[in-house]
Backbone bond lengths (Angstrom), bond angles and torsions (degrees), N, CA, C in turn:
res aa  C-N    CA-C-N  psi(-1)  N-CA   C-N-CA  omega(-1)  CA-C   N-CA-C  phi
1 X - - - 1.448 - - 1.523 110.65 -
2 X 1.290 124.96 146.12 1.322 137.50 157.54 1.309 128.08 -107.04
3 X 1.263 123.01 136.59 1.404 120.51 -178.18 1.556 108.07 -124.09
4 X 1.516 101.67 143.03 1.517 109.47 151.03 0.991 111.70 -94.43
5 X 1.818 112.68 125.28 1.585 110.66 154.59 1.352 118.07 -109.69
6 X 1.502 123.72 161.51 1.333 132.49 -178.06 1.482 100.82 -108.21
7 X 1.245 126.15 122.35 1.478 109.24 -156.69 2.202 99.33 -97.43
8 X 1.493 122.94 0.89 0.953 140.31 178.30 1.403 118.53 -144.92
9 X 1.236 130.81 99.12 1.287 134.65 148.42 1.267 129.56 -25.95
10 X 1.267 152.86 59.78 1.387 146.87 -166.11 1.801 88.73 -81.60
11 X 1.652 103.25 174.35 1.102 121.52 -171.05 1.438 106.43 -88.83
12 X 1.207 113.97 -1.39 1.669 108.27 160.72 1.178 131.20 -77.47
13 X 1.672 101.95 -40.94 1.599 128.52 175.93 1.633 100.35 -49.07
14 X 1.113 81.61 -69.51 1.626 85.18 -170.80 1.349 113.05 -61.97
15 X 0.966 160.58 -49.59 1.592 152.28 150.17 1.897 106.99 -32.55
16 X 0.773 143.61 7.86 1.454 138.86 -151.81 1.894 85.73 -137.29
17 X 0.992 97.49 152.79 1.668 122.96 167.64 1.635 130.55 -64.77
18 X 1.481 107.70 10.97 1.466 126.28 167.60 1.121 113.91 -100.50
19 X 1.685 115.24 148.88 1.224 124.85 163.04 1.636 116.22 -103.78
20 X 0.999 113.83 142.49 1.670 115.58 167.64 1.572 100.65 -79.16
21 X 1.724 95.68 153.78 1.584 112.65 -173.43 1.635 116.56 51.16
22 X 1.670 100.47 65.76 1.528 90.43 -174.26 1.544 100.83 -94.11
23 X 1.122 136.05 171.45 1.652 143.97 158.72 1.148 117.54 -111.26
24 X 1.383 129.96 141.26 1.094 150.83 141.49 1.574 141.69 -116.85
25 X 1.245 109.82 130.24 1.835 114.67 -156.30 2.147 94.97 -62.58
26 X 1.449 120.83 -31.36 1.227 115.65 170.47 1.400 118.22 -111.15
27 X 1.576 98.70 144.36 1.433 89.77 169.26 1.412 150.39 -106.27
28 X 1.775 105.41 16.56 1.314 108.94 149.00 1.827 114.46 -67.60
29 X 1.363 93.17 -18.74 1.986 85.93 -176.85 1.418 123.43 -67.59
30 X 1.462 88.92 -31.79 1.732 121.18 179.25 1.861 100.02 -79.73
31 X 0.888 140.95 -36.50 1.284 136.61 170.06 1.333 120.42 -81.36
32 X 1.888 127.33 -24.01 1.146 111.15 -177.55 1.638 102.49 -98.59
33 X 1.378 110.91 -15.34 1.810 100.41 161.44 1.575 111.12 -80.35
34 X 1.101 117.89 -20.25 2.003 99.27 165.71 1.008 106.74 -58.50
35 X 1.772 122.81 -53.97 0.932 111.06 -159.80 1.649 114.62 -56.67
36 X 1.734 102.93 -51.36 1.712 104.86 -173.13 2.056 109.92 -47.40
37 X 1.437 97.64 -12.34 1.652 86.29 -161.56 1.276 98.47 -86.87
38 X 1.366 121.36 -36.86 1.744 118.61 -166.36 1.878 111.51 -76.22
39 X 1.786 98.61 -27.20 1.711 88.94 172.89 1.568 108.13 -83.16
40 X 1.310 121.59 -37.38 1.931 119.34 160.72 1.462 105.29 -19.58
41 X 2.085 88.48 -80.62 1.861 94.55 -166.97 1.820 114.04 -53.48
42 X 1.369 121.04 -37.98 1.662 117.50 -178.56 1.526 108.65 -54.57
43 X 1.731 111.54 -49.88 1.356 111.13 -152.40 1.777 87.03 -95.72
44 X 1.086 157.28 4.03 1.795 127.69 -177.03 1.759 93.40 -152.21
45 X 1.161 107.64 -11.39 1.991 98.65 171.41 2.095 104.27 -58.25
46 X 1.094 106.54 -161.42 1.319 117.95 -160.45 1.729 99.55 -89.25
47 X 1.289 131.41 6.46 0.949 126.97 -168.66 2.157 139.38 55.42
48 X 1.239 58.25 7.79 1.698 66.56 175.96 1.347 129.44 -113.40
49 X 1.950 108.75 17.23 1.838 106.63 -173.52 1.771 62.31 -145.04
50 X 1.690 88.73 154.15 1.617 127.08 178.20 1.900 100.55 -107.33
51 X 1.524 112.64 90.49 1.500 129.33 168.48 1.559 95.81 -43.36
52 X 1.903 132.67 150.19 1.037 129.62 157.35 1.290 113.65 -159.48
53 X 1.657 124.77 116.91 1.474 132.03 -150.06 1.837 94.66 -78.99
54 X 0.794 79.61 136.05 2.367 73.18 158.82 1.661 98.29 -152.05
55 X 1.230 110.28 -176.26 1.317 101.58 -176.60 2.370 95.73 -155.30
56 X 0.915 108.21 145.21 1.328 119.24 175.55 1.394 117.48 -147.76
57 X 1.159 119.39 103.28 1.548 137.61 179.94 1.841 97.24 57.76
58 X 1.440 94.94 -127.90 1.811 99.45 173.01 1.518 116.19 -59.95
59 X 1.259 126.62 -29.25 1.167 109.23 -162.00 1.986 108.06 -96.06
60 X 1.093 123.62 161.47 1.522 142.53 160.06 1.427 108.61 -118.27
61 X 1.337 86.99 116.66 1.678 97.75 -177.12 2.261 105.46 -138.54
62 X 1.585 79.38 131.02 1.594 100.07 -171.13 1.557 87.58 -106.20
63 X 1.714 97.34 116.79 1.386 112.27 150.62 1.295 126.55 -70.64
64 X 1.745 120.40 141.11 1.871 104.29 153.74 1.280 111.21 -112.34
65 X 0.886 94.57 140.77 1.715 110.93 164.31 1.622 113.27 -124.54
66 X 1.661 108.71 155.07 1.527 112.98 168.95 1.575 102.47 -52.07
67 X 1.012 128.15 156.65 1.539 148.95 109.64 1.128 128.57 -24.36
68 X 1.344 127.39 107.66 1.523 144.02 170.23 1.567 108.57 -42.36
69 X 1.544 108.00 123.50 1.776 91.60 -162.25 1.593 83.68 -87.17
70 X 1.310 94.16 151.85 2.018 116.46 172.33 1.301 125.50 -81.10
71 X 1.687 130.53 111.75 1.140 119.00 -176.06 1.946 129.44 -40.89
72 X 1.254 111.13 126.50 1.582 100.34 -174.19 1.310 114.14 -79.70
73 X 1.294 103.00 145.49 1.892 109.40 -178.29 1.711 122.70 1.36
74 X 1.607 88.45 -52.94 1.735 99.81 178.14 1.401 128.36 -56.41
75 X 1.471 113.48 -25.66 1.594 118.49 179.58 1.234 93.70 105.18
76 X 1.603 134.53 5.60 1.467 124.03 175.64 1.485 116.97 -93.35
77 X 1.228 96.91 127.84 1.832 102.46 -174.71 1.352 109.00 -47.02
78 X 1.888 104.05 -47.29 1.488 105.83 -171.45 1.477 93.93 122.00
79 X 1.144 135.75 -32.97 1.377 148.85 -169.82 1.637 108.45 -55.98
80 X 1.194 136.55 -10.69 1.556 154.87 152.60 1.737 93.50 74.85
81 X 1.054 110.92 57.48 1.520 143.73 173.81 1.656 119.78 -122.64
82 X 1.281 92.51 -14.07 1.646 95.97 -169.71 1.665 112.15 -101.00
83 X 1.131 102.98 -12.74 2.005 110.82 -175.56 1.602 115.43 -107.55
């Protein structure tokens, strides 16, 4: 068996039509739905967690992490160092 795990629940995940810890008897089946889930969750979730595929023996597991915040127009990090 193979599993996808989601190793964090964000509030998108969970509102969205996936389950965490799914199985599959193959594991291209199990690798080409990670794959479809982590470009889904990057490109149409809320934009604010960074999706990331890895893989270890049977399992596929998508990390989240925050999002690197983006400098604003001004050149200010945001870091409240700049005023």
């Amino acid at each position: 068996m193979f599993t996808i795990n989601v190793d964090k629940e964000c509030g998108c995940f969970k509102r969205s039509a996936y389950d965490n810890n799914m199985t599959f008897e193959s594991k291209d089946d199990a690798l080409l739905q990670a794959r479809l889930m982590e470009s889904h969750m990057n490109q149409k979730f809320c934009q604010k967690h960074l999706f990331t595929l890895s893989e270890d023996g049977q399992n596929f597991n998508i990390e989240v992490s925050m999002k690197p915040q983006e400098a604003s127009a001004g050149g200010c990090c945001g870091g409240g160092h700049c005023s």
